[in-house]
Residue frames as qw, qx, qy, qz and C-alpha x, y, z in Angstrom:
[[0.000, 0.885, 0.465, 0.000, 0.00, 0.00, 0.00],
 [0.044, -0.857, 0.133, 0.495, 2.61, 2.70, 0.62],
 [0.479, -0.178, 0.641, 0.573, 4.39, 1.55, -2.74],
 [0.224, 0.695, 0.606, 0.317, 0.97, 2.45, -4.35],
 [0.065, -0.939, -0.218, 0.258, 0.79, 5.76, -2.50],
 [0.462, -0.570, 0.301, 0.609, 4.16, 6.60, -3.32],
 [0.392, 0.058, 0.764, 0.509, 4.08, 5.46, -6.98],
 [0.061, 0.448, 0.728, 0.515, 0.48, 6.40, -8.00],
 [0.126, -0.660, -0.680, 0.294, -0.79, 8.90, -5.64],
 [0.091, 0.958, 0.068, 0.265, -2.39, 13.00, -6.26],
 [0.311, -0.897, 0.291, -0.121, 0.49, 14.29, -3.97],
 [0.914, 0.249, -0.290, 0.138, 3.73, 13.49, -4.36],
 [0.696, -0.623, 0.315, -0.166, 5.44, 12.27, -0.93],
 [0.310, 0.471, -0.824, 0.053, 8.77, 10.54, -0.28],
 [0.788, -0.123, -0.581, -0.161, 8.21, 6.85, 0.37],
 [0.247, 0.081, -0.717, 0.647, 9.41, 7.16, 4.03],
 [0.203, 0.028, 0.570, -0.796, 6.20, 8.97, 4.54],
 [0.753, -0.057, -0.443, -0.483, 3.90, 7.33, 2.03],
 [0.624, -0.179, -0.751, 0.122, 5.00, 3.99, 4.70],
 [0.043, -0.044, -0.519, 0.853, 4.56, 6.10, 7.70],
 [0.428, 0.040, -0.112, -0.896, 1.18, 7.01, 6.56],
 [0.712, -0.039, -0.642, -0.283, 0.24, 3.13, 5.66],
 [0.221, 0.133, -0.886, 0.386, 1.79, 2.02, 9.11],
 [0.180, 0.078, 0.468, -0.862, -0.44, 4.21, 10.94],
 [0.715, 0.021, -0.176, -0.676, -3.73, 3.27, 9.04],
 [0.695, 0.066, -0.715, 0.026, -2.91, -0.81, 9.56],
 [0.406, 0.025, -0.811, 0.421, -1.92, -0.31, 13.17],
 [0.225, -0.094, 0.140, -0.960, -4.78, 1.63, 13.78],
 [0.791, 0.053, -0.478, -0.378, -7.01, -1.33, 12.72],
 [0.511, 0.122, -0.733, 0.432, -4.50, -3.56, 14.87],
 [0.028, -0.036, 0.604, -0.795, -5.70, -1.59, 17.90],
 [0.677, 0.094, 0.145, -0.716, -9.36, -1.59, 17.00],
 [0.488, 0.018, -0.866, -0.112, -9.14, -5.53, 16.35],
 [0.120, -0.140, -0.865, 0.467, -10.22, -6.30, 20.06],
 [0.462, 0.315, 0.313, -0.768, -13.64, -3.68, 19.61],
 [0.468, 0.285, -0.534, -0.644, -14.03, -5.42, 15.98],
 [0.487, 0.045, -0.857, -0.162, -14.47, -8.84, 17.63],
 [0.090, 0.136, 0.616, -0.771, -16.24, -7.95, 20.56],
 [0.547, 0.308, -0.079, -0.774, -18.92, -6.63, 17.95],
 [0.588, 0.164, -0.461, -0.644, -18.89, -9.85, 16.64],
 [0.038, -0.100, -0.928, 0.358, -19.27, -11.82, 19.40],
 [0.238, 0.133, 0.560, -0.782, -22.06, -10.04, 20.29],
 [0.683, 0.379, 0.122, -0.612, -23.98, -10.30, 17.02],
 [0.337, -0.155, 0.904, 0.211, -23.05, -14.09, 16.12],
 [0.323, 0.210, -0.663, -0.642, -23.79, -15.05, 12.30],
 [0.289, -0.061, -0.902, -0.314, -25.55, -17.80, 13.50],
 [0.084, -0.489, -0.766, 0.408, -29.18, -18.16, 14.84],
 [0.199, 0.624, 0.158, -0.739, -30.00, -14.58, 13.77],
 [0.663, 0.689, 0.275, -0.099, -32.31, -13.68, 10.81],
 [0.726, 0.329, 0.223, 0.562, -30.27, -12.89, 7.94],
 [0.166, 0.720, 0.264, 0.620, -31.25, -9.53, 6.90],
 [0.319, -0.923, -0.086, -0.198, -31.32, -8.18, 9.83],
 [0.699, -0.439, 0.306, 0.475, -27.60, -9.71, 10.85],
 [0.619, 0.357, 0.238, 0.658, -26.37, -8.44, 7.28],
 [0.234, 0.704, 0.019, 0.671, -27.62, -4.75, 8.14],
 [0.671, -0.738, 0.057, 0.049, -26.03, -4.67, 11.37],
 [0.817, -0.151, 0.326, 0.452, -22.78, -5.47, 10.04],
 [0.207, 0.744, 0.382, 0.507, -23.22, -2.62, 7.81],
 [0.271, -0.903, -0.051, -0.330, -24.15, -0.07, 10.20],
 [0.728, -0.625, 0.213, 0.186, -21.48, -1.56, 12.44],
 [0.718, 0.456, 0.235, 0.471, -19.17, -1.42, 9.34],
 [0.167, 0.849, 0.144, 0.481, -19.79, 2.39, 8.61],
 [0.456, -0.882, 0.106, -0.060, -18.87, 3.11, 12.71],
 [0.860, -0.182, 0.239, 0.413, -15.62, 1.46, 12.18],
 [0.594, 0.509, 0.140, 0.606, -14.83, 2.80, 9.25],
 [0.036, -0.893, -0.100, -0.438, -15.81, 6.41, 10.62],
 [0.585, -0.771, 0.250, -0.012, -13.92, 5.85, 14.34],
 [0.853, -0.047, 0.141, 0.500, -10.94, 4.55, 11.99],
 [0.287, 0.816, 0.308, 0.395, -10.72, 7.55, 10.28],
 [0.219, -0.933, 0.104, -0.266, -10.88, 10.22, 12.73],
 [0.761, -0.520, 0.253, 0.294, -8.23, 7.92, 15.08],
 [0.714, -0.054, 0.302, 0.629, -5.44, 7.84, 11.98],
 [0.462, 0.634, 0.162, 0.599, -5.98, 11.47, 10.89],
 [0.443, -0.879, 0.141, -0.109, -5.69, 12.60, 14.83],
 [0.866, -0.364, 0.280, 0.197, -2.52, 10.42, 14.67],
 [0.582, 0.510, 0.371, 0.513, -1.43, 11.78, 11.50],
 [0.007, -0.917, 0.119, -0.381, -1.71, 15.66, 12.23],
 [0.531, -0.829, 0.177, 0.011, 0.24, 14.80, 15.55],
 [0.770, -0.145, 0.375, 0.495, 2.83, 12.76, 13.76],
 [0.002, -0.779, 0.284, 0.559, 2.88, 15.85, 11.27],
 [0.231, -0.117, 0.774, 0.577, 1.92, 13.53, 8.09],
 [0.349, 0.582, 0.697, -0.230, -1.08, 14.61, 7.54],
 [0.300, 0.206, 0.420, 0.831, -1.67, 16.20, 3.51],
 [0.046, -0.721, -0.451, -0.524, -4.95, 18.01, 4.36],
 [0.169, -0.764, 0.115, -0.612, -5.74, 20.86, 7.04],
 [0.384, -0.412, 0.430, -0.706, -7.17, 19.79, 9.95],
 [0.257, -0.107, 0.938, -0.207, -8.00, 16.58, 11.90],
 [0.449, 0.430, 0.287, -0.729, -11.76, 16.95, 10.67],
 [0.646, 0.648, -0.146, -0.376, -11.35, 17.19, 7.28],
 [0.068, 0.313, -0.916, -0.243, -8.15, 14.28, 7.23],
 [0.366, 0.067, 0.864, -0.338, -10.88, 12.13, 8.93],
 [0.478, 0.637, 0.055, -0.602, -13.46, 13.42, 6.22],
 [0.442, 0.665, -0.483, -0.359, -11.31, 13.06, 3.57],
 [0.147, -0.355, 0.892, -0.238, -10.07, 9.60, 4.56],
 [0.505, 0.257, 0.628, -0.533, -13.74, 8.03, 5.16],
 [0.477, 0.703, -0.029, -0.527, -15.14, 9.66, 1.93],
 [0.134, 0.723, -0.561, -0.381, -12.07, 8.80, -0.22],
 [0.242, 0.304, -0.917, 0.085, -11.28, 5.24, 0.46],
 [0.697, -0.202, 0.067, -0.685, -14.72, 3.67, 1.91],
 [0.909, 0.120, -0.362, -0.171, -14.12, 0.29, 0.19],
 [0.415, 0.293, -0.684, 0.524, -10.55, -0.64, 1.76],
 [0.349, -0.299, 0.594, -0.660, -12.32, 0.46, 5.61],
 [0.857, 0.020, 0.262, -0.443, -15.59, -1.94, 5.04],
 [0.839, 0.326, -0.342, -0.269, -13.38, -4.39, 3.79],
 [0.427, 0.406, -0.679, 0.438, -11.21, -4.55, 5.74],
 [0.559, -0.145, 0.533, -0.618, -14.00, -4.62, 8.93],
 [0.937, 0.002, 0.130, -0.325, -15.64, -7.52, 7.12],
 [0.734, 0.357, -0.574, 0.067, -12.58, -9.40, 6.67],
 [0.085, 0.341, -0.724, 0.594, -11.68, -9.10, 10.07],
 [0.726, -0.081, 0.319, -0.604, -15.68, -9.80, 11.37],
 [0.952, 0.154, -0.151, -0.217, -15.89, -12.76, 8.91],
 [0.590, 0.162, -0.747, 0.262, -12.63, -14.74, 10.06],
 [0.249, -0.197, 0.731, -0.604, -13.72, -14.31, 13.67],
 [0.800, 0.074, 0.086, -0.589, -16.92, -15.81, 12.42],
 [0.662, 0.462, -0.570, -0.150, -15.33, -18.31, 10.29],
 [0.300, 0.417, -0.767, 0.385, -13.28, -19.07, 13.39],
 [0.419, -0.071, 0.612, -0.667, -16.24, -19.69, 15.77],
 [0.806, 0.188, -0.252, -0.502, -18.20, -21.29, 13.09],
 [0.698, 0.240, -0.669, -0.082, -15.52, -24.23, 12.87],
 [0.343, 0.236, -0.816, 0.402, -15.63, -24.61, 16.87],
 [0.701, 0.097, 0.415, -0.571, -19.01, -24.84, 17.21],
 [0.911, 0.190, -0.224, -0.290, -19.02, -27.79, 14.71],
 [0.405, 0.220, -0.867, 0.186, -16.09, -29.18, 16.42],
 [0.237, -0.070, 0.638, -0.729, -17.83, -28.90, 19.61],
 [0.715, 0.068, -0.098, -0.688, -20.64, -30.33, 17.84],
 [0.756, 0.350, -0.544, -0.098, -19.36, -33.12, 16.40],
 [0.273, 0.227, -0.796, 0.491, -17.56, -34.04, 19.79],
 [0.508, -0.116, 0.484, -0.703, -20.87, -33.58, 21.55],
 [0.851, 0.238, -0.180, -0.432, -22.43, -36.39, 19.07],
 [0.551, 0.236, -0.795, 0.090, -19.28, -38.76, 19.71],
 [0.156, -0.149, 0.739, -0.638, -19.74, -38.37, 23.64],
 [0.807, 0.066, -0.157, -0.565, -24.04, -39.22, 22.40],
 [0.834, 0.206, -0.422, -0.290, -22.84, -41.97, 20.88],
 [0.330, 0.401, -0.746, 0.418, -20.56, -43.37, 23.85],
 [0.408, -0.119, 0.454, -0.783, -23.20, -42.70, 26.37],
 [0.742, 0.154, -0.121, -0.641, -25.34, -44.27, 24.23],
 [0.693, 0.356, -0.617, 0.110, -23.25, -47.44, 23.55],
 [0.088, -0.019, -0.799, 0.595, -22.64, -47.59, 27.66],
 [0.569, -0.056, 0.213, -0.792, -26.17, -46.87, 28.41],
 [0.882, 0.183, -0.273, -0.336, -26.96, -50.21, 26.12],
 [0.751, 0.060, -0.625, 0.203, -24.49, -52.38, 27.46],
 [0.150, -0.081, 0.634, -0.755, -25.33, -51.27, 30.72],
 [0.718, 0.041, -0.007, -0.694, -28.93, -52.10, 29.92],
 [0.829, -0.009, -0.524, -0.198, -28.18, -55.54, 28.68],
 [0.366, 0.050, -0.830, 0.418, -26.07, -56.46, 31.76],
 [0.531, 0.017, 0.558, -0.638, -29.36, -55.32, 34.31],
 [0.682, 0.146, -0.301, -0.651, -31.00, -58.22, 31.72],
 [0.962, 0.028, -0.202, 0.179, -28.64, -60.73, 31.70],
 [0.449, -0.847, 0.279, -0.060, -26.67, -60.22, 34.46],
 [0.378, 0.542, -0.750, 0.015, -22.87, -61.58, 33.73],
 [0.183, -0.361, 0.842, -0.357, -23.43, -64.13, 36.31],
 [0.680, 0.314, 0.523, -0.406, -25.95, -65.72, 34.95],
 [0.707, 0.619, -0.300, -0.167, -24.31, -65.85, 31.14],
 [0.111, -0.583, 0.772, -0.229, -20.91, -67.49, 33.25],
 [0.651, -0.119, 0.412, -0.626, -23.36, -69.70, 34.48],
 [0.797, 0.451, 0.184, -0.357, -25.17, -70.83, 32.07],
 [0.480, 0.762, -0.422, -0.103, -22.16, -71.20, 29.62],
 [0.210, -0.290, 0.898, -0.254, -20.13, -73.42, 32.75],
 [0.595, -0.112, 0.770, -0.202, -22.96, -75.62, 32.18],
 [0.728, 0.601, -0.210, -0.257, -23.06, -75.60, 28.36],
 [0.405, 0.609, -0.678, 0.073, -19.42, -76.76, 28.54],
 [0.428, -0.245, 0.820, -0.291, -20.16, -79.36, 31.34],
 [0.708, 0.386, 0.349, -0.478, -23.26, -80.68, 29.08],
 [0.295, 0.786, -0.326, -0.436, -20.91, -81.23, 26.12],
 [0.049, -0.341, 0.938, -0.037, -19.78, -84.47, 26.71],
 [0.325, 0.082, 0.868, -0.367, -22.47, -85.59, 28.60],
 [0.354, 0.663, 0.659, 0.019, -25.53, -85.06, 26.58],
 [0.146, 0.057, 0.526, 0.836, -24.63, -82.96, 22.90],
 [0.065, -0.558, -0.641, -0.523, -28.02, -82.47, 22.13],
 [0.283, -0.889, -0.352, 0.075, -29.03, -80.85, 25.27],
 [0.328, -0.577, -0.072, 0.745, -26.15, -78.74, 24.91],
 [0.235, 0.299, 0.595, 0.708, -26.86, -77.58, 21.61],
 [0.250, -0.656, -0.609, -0.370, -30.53, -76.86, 22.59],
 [0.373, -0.812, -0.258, 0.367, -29.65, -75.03, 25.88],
 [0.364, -0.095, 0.223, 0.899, -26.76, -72.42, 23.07],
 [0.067, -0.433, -0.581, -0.686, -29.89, -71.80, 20.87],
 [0.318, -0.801, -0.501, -0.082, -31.91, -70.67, 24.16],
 [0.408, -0.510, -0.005, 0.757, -28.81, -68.43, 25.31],
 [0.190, 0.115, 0.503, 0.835, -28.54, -67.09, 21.75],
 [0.170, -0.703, -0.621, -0.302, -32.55, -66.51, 21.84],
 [0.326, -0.812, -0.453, 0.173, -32.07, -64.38, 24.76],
 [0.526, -0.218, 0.217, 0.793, -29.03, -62.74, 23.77],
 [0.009, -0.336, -0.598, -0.727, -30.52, -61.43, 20.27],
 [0.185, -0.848, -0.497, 0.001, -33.58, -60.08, 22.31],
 [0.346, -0.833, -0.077, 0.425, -31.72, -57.97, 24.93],
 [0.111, -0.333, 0.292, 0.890, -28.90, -56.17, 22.12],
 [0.073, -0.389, -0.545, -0.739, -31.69, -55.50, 19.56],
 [0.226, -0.847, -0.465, 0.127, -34.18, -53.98, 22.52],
 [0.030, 0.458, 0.081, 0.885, -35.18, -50.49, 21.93],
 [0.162, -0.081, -0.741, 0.647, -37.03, -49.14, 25.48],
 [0.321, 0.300, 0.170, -0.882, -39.34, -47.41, 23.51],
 [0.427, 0.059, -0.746, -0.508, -40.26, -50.26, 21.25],
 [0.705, -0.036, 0.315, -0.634, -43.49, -52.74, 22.00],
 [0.333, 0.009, -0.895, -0.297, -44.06, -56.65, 20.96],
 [0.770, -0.342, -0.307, -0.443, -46.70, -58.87, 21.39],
 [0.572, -0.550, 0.499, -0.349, -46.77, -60.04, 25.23],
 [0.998, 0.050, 0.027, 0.041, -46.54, -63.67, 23.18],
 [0.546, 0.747, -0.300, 0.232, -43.02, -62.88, 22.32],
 [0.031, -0.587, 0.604, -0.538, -41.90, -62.20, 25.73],
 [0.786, -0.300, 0.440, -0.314, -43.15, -65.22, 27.34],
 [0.974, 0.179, -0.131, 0.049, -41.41, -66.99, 24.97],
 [0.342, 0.545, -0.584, 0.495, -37.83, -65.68, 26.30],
 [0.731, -0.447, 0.252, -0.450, -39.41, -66.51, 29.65],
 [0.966, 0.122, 0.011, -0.228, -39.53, -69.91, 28.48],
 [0.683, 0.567, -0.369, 0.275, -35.98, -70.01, 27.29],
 [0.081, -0.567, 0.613, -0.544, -34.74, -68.42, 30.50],
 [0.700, -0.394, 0.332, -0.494, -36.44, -70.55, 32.32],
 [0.999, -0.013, -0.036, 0.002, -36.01, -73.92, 30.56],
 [0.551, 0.468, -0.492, 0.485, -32.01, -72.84, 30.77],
 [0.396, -0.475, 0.440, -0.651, -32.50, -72.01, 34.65],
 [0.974, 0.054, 0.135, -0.174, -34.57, -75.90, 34.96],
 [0.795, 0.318, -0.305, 0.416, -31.09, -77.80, 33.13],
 [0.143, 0.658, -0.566, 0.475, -28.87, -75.52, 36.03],
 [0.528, -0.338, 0.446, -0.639, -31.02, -76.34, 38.79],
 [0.306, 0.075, -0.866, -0.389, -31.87, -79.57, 37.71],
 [0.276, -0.360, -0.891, 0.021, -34.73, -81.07, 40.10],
 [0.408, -0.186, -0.348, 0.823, -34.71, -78.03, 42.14],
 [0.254, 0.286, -0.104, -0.918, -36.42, -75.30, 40.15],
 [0.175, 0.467, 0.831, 0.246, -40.35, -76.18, 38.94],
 [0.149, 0.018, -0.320, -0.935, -41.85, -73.38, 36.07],
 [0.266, 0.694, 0.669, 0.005, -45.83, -73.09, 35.64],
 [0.095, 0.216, -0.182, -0.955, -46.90, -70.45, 32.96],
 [0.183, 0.594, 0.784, 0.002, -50.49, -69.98, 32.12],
 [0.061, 0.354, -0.069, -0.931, -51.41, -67.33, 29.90],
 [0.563, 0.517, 0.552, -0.332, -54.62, -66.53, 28.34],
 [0.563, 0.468, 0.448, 0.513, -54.77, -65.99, 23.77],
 [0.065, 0.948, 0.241, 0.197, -56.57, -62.62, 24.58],
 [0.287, -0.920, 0.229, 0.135, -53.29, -61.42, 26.52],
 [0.739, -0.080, 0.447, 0.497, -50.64, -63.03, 24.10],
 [0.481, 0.530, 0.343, 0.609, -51.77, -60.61, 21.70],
 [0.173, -0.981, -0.081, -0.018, -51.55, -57.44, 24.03],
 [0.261, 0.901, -0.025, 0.345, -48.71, -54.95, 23.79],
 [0.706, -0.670, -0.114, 0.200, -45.95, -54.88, 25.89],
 [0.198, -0.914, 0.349, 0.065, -42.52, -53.03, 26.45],
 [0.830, 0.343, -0.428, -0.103, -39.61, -55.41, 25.45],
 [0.388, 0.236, -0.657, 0.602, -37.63, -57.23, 27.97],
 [0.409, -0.573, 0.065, -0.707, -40.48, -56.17, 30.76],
 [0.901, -0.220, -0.100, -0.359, -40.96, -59.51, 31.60],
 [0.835, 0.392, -0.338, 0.186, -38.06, -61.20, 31.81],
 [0.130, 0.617, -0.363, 0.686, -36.12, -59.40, 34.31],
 [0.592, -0.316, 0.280, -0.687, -38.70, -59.92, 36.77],
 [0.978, -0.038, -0.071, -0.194, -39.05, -63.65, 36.30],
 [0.637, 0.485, -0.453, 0.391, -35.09, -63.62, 36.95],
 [0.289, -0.441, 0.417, -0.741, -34.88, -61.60, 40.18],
 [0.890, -0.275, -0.044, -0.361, -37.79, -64.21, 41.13],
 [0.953, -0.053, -0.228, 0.190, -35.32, -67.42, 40.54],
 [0.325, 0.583, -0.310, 0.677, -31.87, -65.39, 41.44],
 [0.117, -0.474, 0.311, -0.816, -33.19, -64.01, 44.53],
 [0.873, -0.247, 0.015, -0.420, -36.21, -66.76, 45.79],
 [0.961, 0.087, -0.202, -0.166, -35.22, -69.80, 44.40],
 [0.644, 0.548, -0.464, 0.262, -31.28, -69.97, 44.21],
 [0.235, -0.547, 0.459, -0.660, -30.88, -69.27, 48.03],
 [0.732, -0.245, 0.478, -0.419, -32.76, -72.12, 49.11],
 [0.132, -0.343, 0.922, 0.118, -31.13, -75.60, 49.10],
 [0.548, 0.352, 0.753, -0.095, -34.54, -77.43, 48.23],
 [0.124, 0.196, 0.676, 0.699, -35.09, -75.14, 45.35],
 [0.303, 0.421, 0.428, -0.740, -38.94, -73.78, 44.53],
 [0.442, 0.531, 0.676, 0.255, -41.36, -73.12, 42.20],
 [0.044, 0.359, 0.201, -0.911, -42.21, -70.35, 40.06],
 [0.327, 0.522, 0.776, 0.134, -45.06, -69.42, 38.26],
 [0.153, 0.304, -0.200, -0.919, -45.90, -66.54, 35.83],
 [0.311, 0.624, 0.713, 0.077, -49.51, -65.48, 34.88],
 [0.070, -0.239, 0.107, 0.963, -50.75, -63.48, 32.63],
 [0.091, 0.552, 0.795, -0.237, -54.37, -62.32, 32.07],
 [0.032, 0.103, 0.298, 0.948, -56.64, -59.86, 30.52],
 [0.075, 0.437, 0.860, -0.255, -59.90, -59.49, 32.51],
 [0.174, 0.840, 0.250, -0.449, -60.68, -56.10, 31.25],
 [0.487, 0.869, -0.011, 0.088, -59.00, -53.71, 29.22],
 [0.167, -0.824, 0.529, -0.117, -55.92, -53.81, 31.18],
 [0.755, 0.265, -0.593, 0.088, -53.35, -56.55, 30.84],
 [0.720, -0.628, 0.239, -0.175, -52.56, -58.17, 34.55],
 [0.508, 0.601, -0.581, 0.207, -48.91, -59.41, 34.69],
 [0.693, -0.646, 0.217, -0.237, -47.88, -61.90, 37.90],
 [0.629, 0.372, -0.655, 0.191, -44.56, -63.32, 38.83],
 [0.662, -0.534, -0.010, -0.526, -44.41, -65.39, 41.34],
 [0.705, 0.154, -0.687, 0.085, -42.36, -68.07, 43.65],
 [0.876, -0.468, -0.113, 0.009, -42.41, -69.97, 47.08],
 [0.707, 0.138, -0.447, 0.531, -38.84, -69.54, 47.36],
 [0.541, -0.529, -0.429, 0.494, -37.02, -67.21, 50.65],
 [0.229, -0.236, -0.294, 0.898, -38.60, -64.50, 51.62]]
């Protein structure tokens, strides 16, 4: 810029003070950098209507330009490079002369602070969606272990591998009821529904794998009406509850027990009961 002034300008000025002249307009800017991003903190590109954020930026444009002015032609008379009269009329002349270069030089400076907040609200986004998805990813395998509690897959699995030898077929048939119950609990959604027939068959599974641990020990009655097989239920509701029962009744007591899950529909309301004789 002073190479232009020097070279091409109305008034011809030795290049010591054509760069004296440039310093002072640049570092003048430099000092008004900290009011230029303040303003645009305050009126952030995003969330606000357009139009109205574009002619704010404008008006907030024009005050720059006008409080650059007056600051490098008060800085100019005192440094004794100023080419016109008085402070007034440098500031005038300055404004007037050279508009584009001020508002361009305010929206280059507003739009990289924008630019620069823009990309760290989408990191910050993008990191808030990974934490989601972590939370989300513990939340579910925190869900399946309150289903199937690890001590009860250990279990079950110690007596898959004891069954192997002894009797193949019943281990086979007690993998395919683990696997049934597995495949329920990581595909449950908390807000999803099946038919109530669905969940009494994982019952079933849990249970006939619970009946092979226990072996004499543990006796199952289920009795459910048609009209409540086809009612609505939460997924996994059932299931839990018919654990806790054997876990918490049955396992404790050296004879063993019974449980028994009903399920009914006398009205409009499904009736759910788990139930067992074991302690306590």
């Amino acid at each position: 810029f002073a190479i232009q002034q020097w070279l091409g300008g109305n008034v011809d000025i030795p290049f010591s003070v054509a760069l004296e002249r440039q310093i002072v307009i640049w570092f003048t800017w430099l000092g008004l950098l900290p009011a230029v991003i303040a303003a645009a903190r305050r009126y952030p590109m995003v969330g606000a209507p357009r139009k109205r954020w574009l002619l704010r930026q404008v008006g907030l444009a024009l005050v720059f330009a006008a409080v650059h002015s007056l600051l490098v032609s008060s800085i100019r008379h005192l440094l004794g490079i100023n080419l016109v009269g008085g402070v007034i009329e440098g500031a005038l002349n300055l404004f007037f002369a050279q508009p584009g270069r001020n508002l361009l030089t305010y929206a280059f400076i507003a739009t990289a602070y924008h630019a620069v907040e823009y990309h760290k609200a989408v990191r910050e986004r993008d990191l808030r969606a990974v934490r989601l998805e972590v939370d989300l990813a513990e939340a579910k395998l925190a869900s399946l272990e309150s289903r199937l509690r690890p001590h009860f897959l250990f279990n079950t699995l110690n007596t898959i591998a004891a069954l192997i030898r002894e009797d193949p077929a019943a281990a086979e048939t007690m993998l395919g009821q683990l696997s049934d119950l597995l495949r329920a609990s990581l595909r449950s959604d908390p807000g999803a529904e099946v038919r109530l027939e669905e969940e009494l068959h994982l019952v079933e599974q849990y249970l006939a794998i619970q009946r092979v641990r226990f072996n004499d020990r543990l006796t199952v009655g289920l009795r459910a009406s048609d009209d409540a097989r086809q009612a609505l239920v939460p997924q996994l509701i059932l299931q839990p509850v018919v654990e806790n029962a054997v876990r918490h009744g049955i396992a404790p007591r050296e004879s063993g027990g019974s449980v028994w899950v009903l399920a009914e529909r006398p009205d409009e309301h499904l009736r759910l009961v788990v139930e067992d004789d074991g302690v306590g």
